[in-house]
KENUVO-873789 format. One record per residue (C-alpha): residue number from 1; residue in one letter; z, y, x. Coordinates in Angstrom, 2 decimals. Layout:
N
[node NUM a [Z Y X]] ...
//
This chain:
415
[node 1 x [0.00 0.00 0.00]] [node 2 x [-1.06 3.67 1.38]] [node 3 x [2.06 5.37 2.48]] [node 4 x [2.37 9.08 1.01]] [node 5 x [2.86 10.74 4.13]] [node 6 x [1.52 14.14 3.63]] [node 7 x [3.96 16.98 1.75]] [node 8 x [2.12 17.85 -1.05]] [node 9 x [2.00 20.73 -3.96]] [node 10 x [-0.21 19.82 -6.87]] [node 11 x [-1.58 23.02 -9.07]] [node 12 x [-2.53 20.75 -12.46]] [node 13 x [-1.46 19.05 -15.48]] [node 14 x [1.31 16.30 -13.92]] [node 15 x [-0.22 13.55 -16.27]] [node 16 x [-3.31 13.62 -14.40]] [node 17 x [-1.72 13.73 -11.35]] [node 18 x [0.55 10.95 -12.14]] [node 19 x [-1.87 8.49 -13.72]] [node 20 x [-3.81 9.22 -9.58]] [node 21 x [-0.75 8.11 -7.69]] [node 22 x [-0.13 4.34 -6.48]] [node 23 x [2.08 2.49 -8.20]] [node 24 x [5.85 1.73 -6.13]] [node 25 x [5.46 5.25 -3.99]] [node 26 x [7.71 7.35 -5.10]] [node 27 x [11.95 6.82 -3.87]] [node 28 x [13.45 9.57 -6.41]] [node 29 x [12.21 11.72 -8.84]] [node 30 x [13.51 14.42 -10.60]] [node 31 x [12.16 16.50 -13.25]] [node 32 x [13.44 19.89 -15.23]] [node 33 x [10.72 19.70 -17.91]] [node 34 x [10.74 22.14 -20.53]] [node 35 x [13.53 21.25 -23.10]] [node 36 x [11.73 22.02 -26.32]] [node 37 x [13.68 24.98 -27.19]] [node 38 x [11.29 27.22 -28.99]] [node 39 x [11.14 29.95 -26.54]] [node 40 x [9.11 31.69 -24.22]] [node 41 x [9.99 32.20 -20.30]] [node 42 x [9.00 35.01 -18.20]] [node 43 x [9.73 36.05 -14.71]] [node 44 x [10.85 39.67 -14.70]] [node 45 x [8.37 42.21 -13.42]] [node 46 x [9.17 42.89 -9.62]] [node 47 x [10.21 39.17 -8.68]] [node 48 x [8.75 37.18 -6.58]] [node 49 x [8.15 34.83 -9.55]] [node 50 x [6.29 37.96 -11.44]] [node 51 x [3.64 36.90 -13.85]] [node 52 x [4.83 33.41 -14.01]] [node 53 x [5.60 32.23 -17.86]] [node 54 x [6.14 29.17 -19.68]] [node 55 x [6.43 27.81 -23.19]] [node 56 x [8.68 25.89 -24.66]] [node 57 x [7.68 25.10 -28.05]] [node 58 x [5.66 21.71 -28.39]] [node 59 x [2.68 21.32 -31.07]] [node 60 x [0.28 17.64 -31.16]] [node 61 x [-2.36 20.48 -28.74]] [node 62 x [0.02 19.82 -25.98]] [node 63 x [-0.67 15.68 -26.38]] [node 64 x [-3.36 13.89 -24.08]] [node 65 x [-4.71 11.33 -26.97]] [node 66 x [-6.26 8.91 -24.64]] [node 67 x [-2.76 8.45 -23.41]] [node 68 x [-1.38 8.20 -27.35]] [node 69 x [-3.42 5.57 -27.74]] [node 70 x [-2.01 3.77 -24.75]] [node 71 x [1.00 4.30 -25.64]] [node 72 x [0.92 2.68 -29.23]] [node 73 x [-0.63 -0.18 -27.39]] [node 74 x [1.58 -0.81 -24.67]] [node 75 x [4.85 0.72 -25.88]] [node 76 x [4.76 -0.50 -29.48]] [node 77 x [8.74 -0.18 -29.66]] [node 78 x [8.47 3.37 -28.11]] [node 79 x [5.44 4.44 -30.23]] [node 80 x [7.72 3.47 -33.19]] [node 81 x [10.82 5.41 -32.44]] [node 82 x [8.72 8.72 -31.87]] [node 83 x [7.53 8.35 -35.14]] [node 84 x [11.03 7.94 -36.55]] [node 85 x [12.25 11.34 -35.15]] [node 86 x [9.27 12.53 -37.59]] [node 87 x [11.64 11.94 -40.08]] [node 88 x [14.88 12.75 -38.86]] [node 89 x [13.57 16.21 -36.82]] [node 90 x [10.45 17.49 -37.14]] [node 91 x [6.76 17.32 -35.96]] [node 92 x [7.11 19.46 -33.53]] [node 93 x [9.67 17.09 -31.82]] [node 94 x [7.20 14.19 -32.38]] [node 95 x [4.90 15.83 -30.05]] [node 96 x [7.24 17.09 -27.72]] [node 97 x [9.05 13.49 -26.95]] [node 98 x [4.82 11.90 -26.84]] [node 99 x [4.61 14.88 -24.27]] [node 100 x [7.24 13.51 -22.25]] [node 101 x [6.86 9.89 -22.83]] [node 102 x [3.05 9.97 -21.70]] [node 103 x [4.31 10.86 -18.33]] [node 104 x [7.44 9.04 -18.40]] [node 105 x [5.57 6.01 -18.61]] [node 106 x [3.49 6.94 -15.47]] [node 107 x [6.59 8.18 -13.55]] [node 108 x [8.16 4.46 -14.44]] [node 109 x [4.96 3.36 -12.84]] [node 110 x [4.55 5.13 -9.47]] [node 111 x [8.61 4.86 -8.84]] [node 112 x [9.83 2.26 -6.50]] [node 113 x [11.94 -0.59 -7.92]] [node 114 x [15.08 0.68 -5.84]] [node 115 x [14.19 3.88 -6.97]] [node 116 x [15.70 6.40 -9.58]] [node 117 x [15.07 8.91 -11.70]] [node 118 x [16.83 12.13 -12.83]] [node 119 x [16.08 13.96 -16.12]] [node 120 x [17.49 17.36 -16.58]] [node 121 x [17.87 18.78 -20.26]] [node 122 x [19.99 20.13 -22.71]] [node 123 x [21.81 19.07 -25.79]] [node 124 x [18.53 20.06 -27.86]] [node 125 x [16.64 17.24 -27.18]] [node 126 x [18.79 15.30 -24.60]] [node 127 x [19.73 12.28 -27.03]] [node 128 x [15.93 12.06 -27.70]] [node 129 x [15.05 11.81 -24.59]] [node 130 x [17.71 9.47 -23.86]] [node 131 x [16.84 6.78 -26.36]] [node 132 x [12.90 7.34 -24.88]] [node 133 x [14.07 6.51 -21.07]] [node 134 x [15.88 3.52 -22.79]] [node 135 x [12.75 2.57 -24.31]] [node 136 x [10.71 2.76 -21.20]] [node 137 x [13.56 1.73 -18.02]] [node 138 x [15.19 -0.69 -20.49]] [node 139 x [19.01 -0.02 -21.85]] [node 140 x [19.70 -1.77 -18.08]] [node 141 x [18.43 0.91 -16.41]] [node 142 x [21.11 3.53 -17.66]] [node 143 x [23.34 4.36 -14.88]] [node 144 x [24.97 8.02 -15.72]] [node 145 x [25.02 11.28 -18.67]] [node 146 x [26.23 13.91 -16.29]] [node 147 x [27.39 16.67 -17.58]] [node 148 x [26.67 19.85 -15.66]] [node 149 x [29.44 22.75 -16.45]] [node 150 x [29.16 26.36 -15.98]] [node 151 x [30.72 29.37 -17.17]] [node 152 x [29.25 32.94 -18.19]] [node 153 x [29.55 35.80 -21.32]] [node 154 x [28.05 33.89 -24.74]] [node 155 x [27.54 35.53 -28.06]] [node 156 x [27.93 32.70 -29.91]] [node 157 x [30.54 33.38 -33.23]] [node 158 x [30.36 29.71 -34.83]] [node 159 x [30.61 27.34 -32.63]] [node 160 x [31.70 26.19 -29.08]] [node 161 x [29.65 28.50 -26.48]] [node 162 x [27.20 26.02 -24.97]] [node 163 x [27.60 25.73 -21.21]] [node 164 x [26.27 22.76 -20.08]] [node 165 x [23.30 21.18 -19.36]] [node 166 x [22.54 17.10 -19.21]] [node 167 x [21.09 15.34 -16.23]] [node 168 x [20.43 11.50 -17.24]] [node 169 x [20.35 9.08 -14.41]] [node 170 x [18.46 6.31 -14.94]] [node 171 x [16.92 3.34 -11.81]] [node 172 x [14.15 0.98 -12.21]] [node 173 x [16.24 -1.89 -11.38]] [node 174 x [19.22 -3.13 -10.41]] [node 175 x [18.84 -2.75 -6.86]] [node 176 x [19.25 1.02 -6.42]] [node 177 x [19.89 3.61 -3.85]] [node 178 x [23.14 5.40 -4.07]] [node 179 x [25.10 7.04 -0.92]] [node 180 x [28.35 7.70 -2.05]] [node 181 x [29.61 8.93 1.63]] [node 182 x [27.02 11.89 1.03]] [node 183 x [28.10 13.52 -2.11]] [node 184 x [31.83 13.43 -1.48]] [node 185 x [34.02 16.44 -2.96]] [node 186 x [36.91 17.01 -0.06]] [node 187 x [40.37 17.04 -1.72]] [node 188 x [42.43 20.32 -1.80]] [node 189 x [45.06 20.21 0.80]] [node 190 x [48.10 19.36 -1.17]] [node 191 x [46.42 16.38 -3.45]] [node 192 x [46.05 15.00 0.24]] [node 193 x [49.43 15.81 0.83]] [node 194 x [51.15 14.06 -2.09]] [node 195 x [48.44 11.06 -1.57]] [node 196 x [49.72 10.27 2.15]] [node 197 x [53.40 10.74 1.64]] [node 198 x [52.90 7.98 -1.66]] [node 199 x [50.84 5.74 0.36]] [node 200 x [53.38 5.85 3.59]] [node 201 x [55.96 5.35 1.28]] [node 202 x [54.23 2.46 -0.71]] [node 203 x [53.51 0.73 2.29]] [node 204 x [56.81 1.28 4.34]] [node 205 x [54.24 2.38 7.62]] [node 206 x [52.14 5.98 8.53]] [node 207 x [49.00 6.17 5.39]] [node 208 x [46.14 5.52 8.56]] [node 209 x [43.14 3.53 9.65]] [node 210 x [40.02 2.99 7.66]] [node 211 x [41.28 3.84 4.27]] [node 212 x [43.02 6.75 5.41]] [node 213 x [39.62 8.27 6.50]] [node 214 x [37.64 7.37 3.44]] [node 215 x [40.28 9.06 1.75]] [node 216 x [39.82 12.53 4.37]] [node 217 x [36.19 12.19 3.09]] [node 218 x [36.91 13.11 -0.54]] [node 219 x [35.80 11.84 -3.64]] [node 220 x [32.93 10.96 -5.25]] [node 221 x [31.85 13.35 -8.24]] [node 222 x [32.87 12.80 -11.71]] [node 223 x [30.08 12.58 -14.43]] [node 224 x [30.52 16.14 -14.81]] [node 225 x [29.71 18.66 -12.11]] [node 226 x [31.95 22.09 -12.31]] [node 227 x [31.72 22.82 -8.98]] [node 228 x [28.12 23.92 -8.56]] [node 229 x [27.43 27.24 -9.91]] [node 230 x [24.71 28.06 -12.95]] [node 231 x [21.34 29.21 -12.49]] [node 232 x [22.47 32.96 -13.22]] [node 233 x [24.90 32.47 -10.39]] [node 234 x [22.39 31.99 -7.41]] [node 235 x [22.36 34.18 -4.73]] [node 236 x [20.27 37.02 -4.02]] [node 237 x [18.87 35.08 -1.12]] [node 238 x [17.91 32.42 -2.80]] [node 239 x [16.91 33.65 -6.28]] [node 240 x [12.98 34.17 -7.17]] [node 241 x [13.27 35.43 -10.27]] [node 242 x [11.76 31.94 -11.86]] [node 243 x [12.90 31.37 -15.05]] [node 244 x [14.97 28.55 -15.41]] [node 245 x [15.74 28.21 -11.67]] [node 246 x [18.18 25.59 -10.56]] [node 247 x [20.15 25.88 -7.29]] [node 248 x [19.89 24.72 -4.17]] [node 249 x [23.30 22.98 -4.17]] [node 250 x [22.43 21.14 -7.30]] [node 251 x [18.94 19.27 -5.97]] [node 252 x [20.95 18.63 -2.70]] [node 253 x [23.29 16.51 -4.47]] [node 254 x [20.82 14.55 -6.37]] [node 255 x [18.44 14.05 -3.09]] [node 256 x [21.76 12.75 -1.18]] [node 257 x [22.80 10.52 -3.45]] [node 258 x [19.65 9.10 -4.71]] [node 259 x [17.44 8.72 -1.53]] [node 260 x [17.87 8.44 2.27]] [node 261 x [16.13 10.66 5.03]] [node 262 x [12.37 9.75 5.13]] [node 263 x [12.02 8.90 1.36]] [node 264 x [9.45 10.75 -1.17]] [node 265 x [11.14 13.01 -3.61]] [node 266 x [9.03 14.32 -6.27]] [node 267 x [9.57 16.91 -8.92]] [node 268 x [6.42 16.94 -11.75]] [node 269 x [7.98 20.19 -13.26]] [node 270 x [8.36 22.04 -9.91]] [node 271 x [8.41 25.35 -11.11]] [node 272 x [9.60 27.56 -8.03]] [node 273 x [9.82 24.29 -5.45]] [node 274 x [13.09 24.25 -5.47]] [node 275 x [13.36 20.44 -5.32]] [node 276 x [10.67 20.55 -2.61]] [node 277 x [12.72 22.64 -0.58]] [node 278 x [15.78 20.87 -0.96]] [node 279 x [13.98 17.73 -0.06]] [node 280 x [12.48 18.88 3.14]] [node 281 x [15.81 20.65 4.09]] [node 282 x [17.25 17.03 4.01]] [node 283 x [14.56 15.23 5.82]] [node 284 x [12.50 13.37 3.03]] [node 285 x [8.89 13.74 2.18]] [node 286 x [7.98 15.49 -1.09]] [node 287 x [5.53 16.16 -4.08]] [node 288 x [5.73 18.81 -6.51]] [node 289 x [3.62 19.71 -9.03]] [node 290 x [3.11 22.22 -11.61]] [node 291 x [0.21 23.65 -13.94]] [node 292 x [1.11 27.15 -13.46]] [node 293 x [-1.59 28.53 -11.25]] [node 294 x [-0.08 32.62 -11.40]] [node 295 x [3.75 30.90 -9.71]] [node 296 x [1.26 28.92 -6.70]] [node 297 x [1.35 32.00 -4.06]] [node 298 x [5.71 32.05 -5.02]] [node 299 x [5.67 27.92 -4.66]] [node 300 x [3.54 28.71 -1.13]] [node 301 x [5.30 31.93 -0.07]] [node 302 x [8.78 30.13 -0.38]] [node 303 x [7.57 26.81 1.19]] [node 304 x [6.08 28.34 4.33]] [node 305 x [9.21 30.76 4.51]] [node 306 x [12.06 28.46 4.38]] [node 307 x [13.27 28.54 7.85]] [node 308 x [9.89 28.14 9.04]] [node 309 x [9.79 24.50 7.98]] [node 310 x [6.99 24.03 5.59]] [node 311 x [3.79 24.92 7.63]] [node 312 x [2.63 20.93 7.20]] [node 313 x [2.25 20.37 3.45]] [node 314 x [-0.79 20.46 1.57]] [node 315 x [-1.39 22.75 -1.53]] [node 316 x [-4.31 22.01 -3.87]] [node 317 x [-5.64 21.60 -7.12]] [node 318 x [-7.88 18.23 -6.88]] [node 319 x [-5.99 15.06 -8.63]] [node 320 x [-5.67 11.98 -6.69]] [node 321 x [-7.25 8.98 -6.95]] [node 322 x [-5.32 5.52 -6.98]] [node 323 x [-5.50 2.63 -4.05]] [node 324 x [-4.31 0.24 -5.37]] [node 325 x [-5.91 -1.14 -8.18]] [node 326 x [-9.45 -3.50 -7.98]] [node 327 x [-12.65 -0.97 -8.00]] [node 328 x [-14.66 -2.50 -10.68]] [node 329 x [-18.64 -0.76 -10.80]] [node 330 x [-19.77 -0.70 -14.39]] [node 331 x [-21.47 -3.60 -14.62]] [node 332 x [-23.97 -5.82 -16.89]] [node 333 x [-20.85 -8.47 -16.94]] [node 334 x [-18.00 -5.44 -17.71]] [node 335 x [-20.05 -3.92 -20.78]] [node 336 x [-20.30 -7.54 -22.03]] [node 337 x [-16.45 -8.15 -21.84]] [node 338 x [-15.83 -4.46 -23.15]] [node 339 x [-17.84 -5.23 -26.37]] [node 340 x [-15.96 -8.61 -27.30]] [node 341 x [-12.70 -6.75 -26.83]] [node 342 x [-13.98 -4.23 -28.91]] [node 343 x [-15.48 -6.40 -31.30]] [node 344 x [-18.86 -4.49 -31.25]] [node 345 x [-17.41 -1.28 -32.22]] [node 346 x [-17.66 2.45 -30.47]] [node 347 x [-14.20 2.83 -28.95]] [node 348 x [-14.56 6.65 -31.12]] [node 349 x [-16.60 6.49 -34.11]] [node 350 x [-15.28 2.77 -34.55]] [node 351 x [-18.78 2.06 -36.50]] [node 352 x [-20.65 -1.08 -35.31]] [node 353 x [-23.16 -1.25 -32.95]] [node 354 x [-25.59 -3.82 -30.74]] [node 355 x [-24.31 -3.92 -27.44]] [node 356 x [-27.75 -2.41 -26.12]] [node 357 x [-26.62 0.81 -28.05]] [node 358 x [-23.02 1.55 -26.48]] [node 359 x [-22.75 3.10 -23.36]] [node 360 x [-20.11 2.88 -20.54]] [node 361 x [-17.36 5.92 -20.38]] [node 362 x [-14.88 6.86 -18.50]] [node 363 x [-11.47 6.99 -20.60]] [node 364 x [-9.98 9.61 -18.19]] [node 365 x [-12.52 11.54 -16.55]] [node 366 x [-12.76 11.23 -12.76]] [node 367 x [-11.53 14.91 -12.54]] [node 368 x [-8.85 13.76 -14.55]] [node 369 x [-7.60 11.65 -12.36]] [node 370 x [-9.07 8.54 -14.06]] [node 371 x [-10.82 6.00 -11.68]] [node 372 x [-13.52 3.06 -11.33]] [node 373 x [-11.16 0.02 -12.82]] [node 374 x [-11.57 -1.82 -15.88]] [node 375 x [-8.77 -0.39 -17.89]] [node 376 x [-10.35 2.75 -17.43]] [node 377 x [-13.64 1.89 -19.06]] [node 378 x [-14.83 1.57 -22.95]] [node 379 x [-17.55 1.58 -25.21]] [node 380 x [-18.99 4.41 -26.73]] [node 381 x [-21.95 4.87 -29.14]] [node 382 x [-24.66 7.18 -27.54]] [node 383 x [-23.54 10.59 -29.88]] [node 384 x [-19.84 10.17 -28.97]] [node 385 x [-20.70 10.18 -25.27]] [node 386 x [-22.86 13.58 -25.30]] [node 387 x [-20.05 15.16 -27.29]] [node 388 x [-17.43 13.94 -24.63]] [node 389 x [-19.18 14.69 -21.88]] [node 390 x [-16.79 15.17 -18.78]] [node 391 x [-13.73 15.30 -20.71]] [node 392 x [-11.02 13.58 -22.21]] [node 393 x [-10.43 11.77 -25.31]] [node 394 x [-8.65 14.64 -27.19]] [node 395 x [-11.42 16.87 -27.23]] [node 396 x [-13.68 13.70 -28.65]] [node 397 x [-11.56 13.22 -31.18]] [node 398 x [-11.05 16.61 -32.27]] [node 399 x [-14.54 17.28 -32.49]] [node 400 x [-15.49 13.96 -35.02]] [node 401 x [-12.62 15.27 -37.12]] [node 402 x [-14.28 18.30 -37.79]] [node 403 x [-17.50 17.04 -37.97]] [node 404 x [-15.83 14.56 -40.67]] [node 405 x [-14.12 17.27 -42.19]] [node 406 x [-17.20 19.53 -42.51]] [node 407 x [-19.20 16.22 -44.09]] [node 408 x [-16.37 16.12 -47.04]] [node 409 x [-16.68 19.36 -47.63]] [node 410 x [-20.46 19.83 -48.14]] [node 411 x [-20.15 16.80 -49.96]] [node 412 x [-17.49 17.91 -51.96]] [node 413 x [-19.18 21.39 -52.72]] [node 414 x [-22.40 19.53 -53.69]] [node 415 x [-24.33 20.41 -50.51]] 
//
């Protein structure tokens, strides 16, 4: 398997660059998606994040269908449960948790099996999300809900100000990576204090030796995190003006525990590199990406400037293209197999055709990221190709819906 060896900042949509990437190559991975709030983010005019926006409000535009479809077909059991939340939320959290489950999936995919994965939200869609990662890493995979506390003003005047955000943990299996020796929280001089004068006494002889220093070391965090200051709290030096920026401290802790020097981190929502900074601050190998071409000169600017550190990483806008699956040419043999698995029908239109009347397509473009393999092929009738053209599913199925749409209606009307 090709080894990822070159730092690397991707300027596209992650699920493109996702479905490109090997499978087993990525060590840790932790993403700060948006959290389906219904609001709209803006770096502050004279930041070095100015111009940069995002939005947070989720409609069935923001949903690759190519990957719906392979989602209902390989994720029955997820596919189901996102059409529950229909009922119990709303539509536009339907589309939001297919948003995030599309790319989910892949991250499942590319991760390495003693790898993890670190999902930061907020109590608007966090038990959504968390039944979704149990759908895709198993209930197995569930290793920690922690709770990151912070303080600050609030105008809230009905309920409990909210000041935390939720970072579910989850691994791939059972064999994981966690360094507890690198995360440890000192104690304060006089729980060490009362600790060694019970031990000594306990034990009749001086509180020394090995478990005396693993002691000196500290503890290991709680599942909730007080200690590291909000996002409104960063320092001047550190601060781009990004909205939604996470500290420093915060990704430090995650990388340490998580991964060991060498490792690739990646963050698909990278937003102002702050993961990719931490990440090559601690020795590991990263990927960010992000579809926000106006915050690329801030990801660059703060990436070359970081102590001078980040002169060898690559910034581009090109998807990959995957290794490690068979290259299959569109062959005589492959249309043949594609039609009895379709049983004669255009993979769009769904009418029935002779074989010598369907045509060969790309499912994800190969600017998409998609790739010469078999599961990237289908069928399609001559008229559904020209209308897709270089592009993905979606805008192939939007157009025979209005083309369907205007038929009713002229027939309707009498035309």
């Amino acid at each position: 398997m090709a080894k990822h060896t070159k730092n690397t900042l991707y300027t596209n949509d992650n699920l493109y660059v996702l479905s490109g990437l090997n499978s087993g190559l990525v060590d840790l991975i932790y993403l700060d998606p948006p959290f389906n709030s219904k609001r709209m983010y803006s770096a502050p005019v004279g930041s070095k994040a100015a111009g940069a926006s995002f939005k947070d409000m989720w409609t069935w535009k923001d949903v690759d269908e190519y990957y719906l479809e392979t989602l209902a077909d390989n994720f029955p059991a997820l596919a189901d449960y996102i059409l529950s939340v229909g009922a119990v939320h709303s539509k536009a959290m339907m589309a939001y948790l297919t948003y995030m489950a599309q790319r989910i999936v892949e991250m499942h995919r590319i991760l390495k099996d003693t790898g993890s994965l670190y999902l930061h939200c907020d109590p608007t869609a966090s038990h959504y999300l968390k039944l979704l990662l149990d759908c895709v890493f198993s209930k197995h995979g569930f290793r920690n809900e922690i709770s990151w506390c912070y303080s600050g003003p609030s105008g809230a005047k009905r309920n409990f100000p909210a000041k935390h955000d939720v970072i579910l943990r989850y691994s791939k299996t059972a064999d994981f990576v966690f360094n507890t020796n690198e995360i440890r929280i000192p104690y304060d001089r006089s729980t060490l204090k009362r600790r060694t004068y019970a031990e000594t006494k306990k034990k009749g002889i001086p509180f020394q030796g090995k478990e005396y220093e693993t002691y000196l070391l500290g503890r290991v965090p709680f599942d909730w995190w007080n200690d590291i200051p909000s996002g409104g709290q960063i320092s001047r030096q550190e601060r781009t003006g990004y909205p939604t920026q996470k500290p420093l401290k915060l990704l430090k802790r995650i990388i340490l525990a998580s991964s060991n020097e060498g490792d690739l981190v990646m963050d698909p929502f990278c937003g102002c590199a702050t993961t990719c900074v931490a990440a090559q601050q601690l020795g590991r190998r990263w990927i960010g990406i992000d579809i926000e071409h106006p915050v690329v000169n801030v990801l660059v600017d703060r990436l070359s400037d970081d102590a001078g550190l980040f002169k060898d990483f690559t910034a581009t806008h090109q998807v990959p293209q995957r290794t490690d699956v068979q290259r299959v040419q569109p062959t005589e043999p492959v249309k043949q197999r594609l039609y009895k698995e379709q049983k004669g029908k255009c993979n769009a239109c769904s009418k029935d055709f002779d074989i010598y009347n369907l045509e060969i397509d790309h499912i994800v473009p190969k600017s998409k990221g998609g790739g010469d393999y078999y599961e990237n092929y289908q069928l399609l009738c001559g008229n559904c190709n020209r209308i897709k053209g270089n592009r993905p599913m979606e805008f192939l199925r939007v157009k025979l819906e209005t083309i369907e749409r205007m038929t009713k209606t002229k027939i309707f009307f009498g035309e």
